[in-house]
C-alpha positions as CSV (number, residue, x, y, z in Angstrom):
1,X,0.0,0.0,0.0
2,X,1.2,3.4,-0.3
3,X,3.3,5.4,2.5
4,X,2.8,9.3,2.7
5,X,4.8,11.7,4.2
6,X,4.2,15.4,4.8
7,X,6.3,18.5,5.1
8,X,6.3,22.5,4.6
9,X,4.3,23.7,7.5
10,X,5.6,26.3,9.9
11,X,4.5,29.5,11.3
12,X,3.2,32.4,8.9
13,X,1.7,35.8,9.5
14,X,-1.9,36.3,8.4
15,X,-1.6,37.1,4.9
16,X,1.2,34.8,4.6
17,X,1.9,32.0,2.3
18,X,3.0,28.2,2.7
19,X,3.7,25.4,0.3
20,X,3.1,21.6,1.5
21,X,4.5,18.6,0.3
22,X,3.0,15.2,0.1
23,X,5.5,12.3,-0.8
24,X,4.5,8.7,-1.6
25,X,6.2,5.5,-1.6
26,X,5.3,4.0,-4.4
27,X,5.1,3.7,-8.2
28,X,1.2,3.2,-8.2
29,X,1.1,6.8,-6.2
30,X,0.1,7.8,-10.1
31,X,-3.6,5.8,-9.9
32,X,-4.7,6.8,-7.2
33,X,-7.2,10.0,-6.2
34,X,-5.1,12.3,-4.3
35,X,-5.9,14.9,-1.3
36,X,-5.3,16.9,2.0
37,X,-7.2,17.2,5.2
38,X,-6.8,19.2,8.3
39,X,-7.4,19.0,12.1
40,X,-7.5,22.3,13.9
41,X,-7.0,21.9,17.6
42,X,-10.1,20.7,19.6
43,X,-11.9,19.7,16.5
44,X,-12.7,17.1,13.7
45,X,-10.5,16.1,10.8
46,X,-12.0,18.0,7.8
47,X,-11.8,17.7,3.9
48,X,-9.4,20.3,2.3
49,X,-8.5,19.8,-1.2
50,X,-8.3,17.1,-3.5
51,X,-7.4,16.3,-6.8
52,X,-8.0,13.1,-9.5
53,X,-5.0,11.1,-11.2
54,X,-6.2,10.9,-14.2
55,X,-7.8,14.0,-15.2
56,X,-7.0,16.6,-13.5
57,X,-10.3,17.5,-11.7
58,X,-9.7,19.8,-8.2
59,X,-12.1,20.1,-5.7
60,X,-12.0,22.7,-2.6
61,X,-13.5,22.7,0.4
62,X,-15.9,26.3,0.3
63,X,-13.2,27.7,3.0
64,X,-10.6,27.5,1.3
65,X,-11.7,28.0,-2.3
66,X,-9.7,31.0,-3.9
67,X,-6.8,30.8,-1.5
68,X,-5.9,27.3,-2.1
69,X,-4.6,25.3,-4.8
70,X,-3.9,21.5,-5.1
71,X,-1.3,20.1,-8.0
72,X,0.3,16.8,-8.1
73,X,3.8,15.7,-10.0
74,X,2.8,12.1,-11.1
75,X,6.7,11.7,-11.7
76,X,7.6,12.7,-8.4
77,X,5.3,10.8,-6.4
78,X,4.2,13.9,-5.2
79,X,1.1,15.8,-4.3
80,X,1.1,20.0,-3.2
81,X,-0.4,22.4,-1.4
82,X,-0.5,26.1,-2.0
83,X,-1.6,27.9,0.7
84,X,-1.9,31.9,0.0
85,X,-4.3,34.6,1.8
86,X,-3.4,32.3,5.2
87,X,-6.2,33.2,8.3
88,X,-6.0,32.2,12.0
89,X,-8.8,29.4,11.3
90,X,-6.3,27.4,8.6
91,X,-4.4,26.6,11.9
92,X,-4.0,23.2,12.0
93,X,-2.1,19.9,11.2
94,X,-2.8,19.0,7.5
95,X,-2.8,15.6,6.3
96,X,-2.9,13.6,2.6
97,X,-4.2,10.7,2.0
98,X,-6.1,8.8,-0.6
99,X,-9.0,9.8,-1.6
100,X,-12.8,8.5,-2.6
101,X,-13.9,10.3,-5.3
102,X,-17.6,9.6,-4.8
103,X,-17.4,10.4,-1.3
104,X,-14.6,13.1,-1.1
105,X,-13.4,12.1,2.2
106,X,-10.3,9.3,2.5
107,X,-9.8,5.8,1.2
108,X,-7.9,4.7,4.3
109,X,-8.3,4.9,7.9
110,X,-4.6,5.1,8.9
111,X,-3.0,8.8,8.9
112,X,0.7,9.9,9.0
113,X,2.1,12.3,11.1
114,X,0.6,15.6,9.1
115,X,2.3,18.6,8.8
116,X,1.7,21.3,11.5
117,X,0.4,25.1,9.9
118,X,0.3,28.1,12.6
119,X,-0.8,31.3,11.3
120,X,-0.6,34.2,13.7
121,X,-2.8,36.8,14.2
């Protein structure tokens, strides 16, 4: 199965910008429906962004739809997160995982480390 690992949080001003990294392990990282979720402190996991394999379809969750933008480099077994126009609320650890389509929420119940965002105020 496929291994993910995080990276490119930190702490940013409001306004600020950050770019995260999501590496897989393996070669069939290329089939499979890619996206990222977050987990402010005190509260659920929730659907951020996610993006197909195949196509290139995006969907964003309505927080974070003009600020955000997900990509993926097939070749580099690696999905992204740009994060621009950053608010207090995005604070939170972000996640990828694989992805349901249908159901826009993930394929698998396990979940890495995550990557930790602070923005300031």
């Amino acid at each position: 199965q496929v291994q993910l690992v995080e990276s490119g949080g930190g702490l940013v001003q409001a306004g600020g910008s950050l770019r995260l990294s999501c590496v897989g392990s393996g070669l069939m990282f290329s089939r499979y429906h890619m996206g990222w979720f977050r987990q402010a402190p005190g509260k659920e996991r929730e659907f951020v962004a996610a993006t197909s394999w195949s196509t290139g379809n995006t969907n964003y969750a309505d927080s974070v739809q003009g600020r955000f933008t997900i990509s993926r480099d097939n070749g580099k077994n690696t999905v992204y997160l740009q994060m621009n126009s950053l608010k207090p609320e995005d604070t939170g650890v972000y996640y990828c995982n694989v992805v349901d389509w249908a159901a826009m929420r993930s394929s698998f119940d396990d979940w890495g480390q995550g990557t930790r965002v602070t923005v300031s105020s």
